[in-house]
Structures are given as structure tokens and as C-alpha cells.
PDB file of N, CA, C and O in Angstrom:
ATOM      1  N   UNK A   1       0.852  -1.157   0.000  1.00  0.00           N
ATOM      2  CA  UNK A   1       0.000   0.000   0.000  1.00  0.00           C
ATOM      3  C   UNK A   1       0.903   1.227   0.000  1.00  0.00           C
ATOM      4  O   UNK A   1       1.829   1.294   0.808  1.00  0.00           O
ATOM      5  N   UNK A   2       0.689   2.106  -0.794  1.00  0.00           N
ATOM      6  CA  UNK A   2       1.390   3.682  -1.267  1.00  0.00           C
ATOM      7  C   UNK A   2       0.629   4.414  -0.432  1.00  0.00           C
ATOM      8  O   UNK A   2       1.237   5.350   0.086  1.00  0.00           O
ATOM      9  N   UNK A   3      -0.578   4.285  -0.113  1.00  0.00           N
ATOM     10  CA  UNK A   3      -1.285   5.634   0.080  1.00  0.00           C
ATOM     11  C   UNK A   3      -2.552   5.423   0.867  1.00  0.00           C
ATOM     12  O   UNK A   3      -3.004   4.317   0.568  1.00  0.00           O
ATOM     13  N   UNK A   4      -3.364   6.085   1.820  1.00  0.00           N
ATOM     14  CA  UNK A   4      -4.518   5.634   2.065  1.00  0.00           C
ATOM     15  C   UNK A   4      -5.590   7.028   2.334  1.00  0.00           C
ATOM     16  O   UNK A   4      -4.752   7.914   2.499  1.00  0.00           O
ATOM     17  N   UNK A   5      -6.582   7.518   2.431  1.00  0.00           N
ATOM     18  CA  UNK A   5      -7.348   8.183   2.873  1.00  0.00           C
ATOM     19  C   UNK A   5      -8.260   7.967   3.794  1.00  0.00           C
ATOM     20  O   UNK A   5      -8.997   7.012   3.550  1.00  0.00           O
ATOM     21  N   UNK A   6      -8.494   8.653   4.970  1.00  0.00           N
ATOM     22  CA  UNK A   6      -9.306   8.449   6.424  1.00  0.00           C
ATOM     23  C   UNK A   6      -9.770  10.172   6.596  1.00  0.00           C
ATOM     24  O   UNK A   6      -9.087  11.194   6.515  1.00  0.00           O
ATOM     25  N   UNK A   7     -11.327   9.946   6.883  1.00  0.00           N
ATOM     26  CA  UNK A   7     -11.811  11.313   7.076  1.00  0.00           C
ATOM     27  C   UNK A   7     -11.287  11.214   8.420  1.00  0.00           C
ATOM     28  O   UNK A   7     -10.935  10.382   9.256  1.00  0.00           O
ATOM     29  N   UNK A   8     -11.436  12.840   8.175  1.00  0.00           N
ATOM     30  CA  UNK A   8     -10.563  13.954   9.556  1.00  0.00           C
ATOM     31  C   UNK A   8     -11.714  13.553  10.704  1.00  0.00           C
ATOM     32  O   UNK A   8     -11.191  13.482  11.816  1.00  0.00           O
ATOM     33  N   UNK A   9     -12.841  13.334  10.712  1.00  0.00           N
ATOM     34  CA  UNK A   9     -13.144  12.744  11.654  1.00  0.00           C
ATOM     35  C   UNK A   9     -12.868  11.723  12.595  1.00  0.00           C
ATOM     36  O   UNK A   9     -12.939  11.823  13.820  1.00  0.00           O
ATOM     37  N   UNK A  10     -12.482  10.531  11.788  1.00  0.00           N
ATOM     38  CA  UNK A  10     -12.032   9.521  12.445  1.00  0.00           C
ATOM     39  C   UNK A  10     -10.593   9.411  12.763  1.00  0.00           C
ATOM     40  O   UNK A  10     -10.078   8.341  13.088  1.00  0.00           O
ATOM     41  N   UNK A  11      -9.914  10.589  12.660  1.00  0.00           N
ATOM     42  CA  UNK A  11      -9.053  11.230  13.647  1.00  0.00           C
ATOM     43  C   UNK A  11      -8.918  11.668  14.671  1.00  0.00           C
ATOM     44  O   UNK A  11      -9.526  12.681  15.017  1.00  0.00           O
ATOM     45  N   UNK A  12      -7.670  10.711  15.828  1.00  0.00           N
ATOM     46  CA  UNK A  12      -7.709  11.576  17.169  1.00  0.00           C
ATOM     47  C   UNK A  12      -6.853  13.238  17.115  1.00  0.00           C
ATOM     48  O   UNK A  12      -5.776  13.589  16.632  1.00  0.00           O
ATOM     49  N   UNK A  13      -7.576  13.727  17.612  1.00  0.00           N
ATOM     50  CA  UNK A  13      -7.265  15.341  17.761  1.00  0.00           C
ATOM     51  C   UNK A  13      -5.681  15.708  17.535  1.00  0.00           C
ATOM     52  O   UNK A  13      -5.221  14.899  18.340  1.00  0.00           O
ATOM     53  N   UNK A  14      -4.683  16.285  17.063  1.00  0.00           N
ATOM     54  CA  UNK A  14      -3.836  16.494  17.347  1.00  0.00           C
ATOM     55  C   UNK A  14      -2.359  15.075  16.866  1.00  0.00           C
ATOM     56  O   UNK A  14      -1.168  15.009  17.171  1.00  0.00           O
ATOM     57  N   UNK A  15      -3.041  14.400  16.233  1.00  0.00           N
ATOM     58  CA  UNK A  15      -2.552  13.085  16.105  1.00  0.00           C
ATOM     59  C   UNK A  15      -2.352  12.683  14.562  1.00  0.00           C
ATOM     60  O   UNK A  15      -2.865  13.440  13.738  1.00  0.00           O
ATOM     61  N   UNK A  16      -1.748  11.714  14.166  1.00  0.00           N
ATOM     62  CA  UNK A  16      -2.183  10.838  12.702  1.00  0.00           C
ATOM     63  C   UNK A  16      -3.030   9.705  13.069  1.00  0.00           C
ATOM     64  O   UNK A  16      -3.708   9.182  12.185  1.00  0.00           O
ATOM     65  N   UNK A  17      -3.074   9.265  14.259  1.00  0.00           N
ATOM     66  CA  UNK A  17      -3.733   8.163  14.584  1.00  0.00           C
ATOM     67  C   UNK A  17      -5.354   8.142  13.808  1.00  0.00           C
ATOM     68  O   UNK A  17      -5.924   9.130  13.346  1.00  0.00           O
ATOM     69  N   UNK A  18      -5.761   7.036  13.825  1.00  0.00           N
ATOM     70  CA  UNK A  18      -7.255   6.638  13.606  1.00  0.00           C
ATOM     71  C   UNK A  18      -7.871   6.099  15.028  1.00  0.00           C
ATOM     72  O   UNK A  18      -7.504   5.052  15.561  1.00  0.00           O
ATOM     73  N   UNK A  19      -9.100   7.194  15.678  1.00  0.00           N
ATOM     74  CA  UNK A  19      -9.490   6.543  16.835  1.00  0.00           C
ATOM     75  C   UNK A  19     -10.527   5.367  16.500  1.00  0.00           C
ATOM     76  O   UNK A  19     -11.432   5.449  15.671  1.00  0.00           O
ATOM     77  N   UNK A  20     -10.263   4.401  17.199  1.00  0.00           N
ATOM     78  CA  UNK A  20     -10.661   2.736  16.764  1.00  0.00           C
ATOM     79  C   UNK A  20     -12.117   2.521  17.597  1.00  0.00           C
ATOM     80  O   UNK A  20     -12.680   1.428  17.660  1.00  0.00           O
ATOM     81  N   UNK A  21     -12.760   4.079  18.389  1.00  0.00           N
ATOM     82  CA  UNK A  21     -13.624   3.639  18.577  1.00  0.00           C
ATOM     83  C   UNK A  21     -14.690   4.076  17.757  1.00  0.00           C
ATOM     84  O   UNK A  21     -15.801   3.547  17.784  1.00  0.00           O
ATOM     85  N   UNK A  22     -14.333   5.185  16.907  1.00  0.00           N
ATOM     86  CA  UNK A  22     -14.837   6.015  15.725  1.00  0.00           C
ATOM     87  C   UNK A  22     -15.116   4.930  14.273  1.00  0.00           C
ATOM     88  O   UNK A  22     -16.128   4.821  13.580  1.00  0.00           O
ATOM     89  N   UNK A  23     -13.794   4.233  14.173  1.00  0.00           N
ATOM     90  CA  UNK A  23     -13.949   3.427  12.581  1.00  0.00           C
ATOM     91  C   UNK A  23     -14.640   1.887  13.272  1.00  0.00           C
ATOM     92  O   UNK A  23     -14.294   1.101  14.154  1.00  0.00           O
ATOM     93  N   UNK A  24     -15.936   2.014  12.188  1.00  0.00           N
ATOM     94  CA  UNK A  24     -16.267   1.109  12.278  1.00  0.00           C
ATOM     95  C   UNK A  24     -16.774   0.745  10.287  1.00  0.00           C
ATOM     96  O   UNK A  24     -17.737   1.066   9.591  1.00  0.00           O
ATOM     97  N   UNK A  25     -15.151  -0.277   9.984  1.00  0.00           N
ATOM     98  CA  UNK A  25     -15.344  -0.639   8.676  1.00  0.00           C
ATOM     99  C   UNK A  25     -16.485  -1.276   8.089  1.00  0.00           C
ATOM    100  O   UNK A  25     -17.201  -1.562   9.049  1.00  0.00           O
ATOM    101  N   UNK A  26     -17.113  -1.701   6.905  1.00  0.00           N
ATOM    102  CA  UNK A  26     -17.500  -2.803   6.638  1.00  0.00           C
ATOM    103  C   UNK A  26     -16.939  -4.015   5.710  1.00  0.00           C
ATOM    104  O   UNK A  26     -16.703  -3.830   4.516  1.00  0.00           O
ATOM    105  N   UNK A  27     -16.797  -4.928   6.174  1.00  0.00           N
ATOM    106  CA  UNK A  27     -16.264  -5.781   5.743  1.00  0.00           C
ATOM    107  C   UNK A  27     -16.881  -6.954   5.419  1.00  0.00           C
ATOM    108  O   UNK A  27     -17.787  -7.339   6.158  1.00  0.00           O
ATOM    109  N   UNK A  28     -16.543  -7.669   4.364  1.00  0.00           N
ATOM    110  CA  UNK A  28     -17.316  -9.004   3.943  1.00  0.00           C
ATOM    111  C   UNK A  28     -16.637 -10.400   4.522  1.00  0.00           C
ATOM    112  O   UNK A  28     -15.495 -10.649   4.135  1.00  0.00           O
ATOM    113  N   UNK A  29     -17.074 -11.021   5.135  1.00  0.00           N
ATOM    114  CA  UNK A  29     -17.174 -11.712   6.288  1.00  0.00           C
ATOM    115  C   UNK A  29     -17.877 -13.159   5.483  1.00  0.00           C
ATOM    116  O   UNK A  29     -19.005 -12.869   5.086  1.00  0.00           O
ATOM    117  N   UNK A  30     -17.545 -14.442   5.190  1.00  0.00           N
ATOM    118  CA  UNK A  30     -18.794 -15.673   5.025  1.00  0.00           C
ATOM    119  C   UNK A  30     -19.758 -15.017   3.678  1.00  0.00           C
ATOM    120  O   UNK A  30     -20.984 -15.125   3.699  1.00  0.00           O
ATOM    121  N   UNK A  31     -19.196 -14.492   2.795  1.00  0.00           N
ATOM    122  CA  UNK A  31     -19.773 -13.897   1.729  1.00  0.00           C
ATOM    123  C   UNK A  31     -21.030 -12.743   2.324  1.00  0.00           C
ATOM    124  O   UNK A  31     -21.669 -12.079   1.507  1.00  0.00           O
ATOM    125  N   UNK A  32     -21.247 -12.631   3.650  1.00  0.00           N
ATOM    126  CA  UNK A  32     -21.748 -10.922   3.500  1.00  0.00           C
ATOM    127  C   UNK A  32     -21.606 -10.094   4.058  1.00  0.00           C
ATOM    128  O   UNK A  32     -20.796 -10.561   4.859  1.00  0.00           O
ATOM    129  N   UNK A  33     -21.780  -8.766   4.446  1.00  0.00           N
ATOM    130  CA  UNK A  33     -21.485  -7.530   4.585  1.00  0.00           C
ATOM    131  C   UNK A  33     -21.774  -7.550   6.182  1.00  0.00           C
ATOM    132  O   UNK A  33     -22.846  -7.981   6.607  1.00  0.00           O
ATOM    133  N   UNK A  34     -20.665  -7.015   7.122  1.00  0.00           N
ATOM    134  CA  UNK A  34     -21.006  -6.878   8.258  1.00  0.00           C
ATOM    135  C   UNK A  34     -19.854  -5.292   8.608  1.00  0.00           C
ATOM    136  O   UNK A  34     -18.875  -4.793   8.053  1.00  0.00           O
ATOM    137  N   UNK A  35     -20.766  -4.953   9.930  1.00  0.00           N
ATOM    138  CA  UNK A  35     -20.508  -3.561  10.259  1.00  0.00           C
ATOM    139  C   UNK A  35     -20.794  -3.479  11.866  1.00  0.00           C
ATOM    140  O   UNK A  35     -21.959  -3.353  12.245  1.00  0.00           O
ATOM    141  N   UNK A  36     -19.684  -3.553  12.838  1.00  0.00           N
ATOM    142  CA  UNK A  36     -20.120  -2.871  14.315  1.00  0.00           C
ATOM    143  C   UNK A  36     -20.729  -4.590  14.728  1.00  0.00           C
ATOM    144  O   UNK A  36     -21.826  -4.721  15.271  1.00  0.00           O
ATOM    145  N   UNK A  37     -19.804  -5.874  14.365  1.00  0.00           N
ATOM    146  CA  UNK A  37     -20.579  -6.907  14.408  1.00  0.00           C
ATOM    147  C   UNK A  37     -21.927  -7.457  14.386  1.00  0.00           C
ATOM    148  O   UNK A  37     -22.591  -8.237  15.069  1.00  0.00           O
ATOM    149  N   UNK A  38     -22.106  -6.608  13.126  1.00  0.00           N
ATOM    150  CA  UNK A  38     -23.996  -7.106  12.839  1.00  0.00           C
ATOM    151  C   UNK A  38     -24.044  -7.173  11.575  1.00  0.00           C
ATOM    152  O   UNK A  38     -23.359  -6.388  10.919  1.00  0.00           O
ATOM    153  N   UNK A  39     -24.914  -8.182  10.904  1.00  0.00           N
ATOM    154  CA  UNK A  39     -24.998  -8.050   9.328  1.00  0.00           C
ATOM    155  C   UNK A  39     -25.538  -7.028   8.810  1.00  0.00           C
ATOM    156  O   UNK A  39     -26.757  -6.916   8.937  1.00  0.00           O
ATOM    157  N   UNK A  40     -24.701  -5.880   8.001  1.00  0.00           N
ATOM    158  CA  UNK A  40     -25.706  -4.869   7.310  1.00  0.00           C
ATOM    159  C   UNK A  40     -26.093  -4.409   6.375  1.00  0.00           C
ATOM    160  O   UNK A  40     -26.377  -3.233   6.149  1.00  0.00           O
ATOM    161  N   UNK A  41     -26.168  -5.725   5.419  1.00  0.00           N
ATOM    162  CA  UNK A  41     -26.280  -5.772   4.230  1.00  0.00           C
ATOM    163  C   UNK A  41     -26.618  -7.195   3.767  1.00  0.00           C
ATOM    164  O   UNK A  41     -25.970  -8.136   4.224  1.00  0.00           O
ATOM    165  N   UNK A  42     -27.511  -7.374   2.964  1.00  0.00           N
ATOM    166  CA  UNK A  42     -27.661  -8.769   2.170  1.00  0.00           C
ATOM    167  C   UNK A  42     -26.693  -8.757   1.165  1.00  0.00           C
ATOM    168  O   UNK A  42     -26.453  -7.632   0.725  1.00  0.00           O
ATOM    169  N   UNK A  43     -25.721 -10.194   0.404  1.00  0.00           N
ATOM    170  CA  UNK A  43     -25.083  -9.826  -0.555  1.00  0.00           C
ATOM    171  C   UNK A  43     -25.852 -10.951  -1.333  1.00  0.00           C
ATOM    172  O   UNK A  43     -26.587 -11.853  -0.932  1.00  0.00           O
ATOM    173  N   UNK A  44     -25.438 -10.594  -2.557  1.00  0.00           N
ATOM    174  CA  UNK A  44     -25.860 -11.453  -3.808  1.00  0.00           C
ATOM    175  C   UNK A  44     -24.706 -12.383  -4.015  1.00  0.00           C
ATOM    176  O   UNK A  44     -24.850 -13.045  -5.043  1.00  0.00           O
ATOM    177  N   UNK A  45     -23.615 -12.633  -3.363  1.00  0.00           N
ATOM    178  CA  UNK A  45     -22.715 -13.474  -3.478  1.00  0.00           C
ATOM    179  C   UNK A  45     -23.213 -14.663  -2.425  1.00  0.00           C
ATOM    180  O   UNK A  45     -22.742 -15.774  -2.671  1.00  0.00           O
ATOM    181  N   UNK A  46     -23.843 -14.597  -1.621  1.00  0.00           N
ATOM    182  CA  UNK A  46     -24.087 -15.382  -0.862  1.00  0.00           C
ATOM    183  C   UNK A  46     -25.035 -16.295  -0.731  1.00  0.00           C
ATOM    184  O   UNK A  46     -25.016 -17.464  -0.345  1.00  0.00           O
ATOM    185  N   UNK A  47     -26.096 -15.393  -1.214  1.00  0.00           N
ATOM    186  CA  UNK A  47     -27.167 -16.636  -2.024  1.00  0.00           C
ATOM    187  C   UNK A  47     -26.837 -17.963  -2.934  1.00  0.00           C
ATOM    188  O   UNK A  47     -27.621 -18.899  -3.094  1.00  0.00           O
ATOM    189  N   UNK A  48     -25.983 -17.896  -3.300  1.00  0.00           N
ATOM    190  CA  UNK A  48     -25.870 -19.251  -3.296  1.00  0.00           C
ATOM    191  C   UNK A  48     -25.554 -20.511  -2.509  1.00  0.00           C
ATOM    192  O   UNK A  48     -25.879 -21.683  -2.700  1.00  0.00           O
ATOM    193  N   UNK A  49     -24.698 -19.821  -1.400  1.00  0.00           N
ATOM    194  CA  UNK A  49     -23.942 -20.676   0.037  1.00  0.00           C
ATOM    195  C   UNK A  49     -25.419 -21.024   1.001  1.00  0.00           C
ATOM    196  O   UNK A  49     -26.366 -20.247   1.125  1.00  0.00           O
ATOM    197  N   UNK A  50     -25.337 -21.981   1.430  1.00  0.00           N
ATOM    198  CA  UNK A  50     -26.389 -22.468   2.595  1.00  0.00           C
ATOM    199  C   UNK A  50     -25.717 -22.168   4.079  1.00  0.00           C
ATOM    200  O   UNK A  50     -25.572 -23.130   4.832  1.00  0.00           O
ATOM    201  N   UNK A  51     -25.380 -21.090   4.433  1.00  0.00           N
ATOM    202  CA  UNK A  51     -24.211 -21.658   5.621  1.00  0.00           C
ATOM    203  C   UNK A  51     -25.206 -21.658   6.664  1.00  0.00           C
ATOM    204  O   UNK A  51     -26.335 -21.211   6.462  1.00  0.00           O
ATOM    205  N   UNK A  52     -24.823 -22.161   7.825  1.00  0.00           N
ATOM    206  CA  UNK A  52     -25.518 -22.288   8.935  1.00  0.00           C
ATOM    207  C   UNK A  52     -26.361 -21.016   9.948  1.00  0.00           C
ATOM    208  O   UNK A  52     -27.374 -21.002  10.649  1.00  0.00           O
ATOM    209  N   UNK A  53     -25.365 -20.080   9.583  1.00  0.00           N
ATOM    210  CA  UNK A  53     -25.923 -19.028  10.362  1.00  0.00           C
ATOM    211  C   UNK A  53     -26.716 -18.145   9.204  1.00  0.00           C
ATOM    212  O   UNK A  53     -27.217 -17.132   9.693  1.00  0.00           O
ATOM    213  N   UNK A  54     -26.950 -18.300   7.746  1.00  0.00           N
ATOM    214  CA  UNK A  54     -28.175 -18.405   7.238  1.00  0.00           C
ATOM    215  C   UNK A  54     -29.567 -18.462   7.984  1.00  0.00           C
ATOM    216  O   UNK A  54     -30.409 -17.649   8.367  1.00  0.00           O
ATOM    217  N   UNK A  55     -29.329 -20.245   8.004  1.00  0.00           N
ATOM    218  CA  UNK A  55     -30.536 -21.010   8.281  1.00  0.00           C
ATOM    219  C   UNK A  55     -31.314 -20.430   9.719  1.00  0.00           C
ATOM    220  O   UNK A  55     -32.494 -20.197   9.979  1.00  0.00           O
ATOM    221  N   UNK A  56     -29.836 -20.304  10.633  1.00  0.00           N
ATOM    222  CA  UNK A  56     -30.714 -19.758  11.906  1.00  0.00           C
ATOM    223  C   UNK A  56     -31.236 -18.508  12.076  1.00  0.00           C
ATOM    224  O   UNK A  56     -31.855 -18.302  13.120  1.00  0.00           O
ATOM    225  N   UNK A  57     -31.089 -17.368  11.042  1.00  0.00           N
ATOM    226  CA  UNK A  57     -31.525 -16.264  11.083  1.00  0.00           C
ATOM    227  C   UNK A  57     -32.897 -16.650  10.267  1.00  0.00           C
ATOM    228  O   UNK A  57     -33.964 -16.766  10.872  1.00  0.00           O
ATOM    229  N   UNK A  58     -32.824 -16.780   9.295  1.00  0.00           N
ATOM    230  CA  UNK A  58     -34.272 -17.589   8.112  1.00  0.00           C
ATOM    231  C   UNK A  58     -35.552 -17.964   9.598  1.00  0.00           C
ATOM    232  O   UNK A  58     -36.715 -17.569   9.672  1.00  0.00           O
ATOM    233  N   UNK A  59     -34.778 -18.836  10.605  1.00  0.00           N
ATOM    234  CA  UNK A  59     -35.717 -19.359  11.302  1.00  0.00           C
ATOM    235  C   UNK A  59     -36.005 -18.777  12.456  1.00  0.00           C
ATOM    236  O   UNK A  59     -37.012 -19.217  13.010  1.00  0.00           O
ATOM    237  N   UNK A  60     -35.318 -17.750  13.100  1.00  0.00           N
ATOM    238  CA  UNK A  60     -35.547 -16.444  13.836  1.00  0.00           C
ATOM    239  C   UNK A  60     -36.545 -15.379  14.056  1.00  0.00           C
ATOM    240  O   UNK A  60     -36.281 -14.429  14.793  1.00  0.00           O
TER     241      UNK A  60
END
């Protein structure tokens, strides 16, 4: 990686740091989208997989 961009928000004051209680990424996880450990997004990659924690949300 050369280079990255982070809004000035999720900057601690006075710092280069990134405060880690501010970034909360999303990341694809078991083919779908999760954020702040919760799913927050349906993906279309995943519909095809049966995985288990599918089924138990389906039946939730």
C-alpha cells in the first residue's frame, strides 16, 4: 500500500492516529457484509452458500 485516505473525523485530535472507537469498517465476512458486528447488508454473493448461520436467522 502507497497511500490511504481516512476522514478527519475519524481522527484523534492532534494526532495521525485513527481513533478505533470512531472506525467502524464494513467488511465481507462468510460472503456478507457486516458492520459494528452485525450483518448490514444482504449480498448477492451469498445466495448461493447455505451456511448455517443463514438457516438460523431464516428461522428467527
Amino acid at each position: 500500500m502507497v497511500r490511504a485516505h481516512v476522514d478527519e473525523e475519524l481522527i484523534i485530535p492532534g494526532t495521525h492516529y485513527v481513533d478505533p472507537l470512531k472506525w467502524d469498517p464494513l467488511i465481507m465476512k462468510f460472503c456478507e457484509f457486516f458492520g459494528g458486528g452485525q450483518n448490514v447488508h444482504p449480498s448477492r454473493l451469498a445466495e448461493g452458500w447455505e451456511m448455517p448461520h443463514q438457516l438460523q436467522r431464516a428461522a428467527g
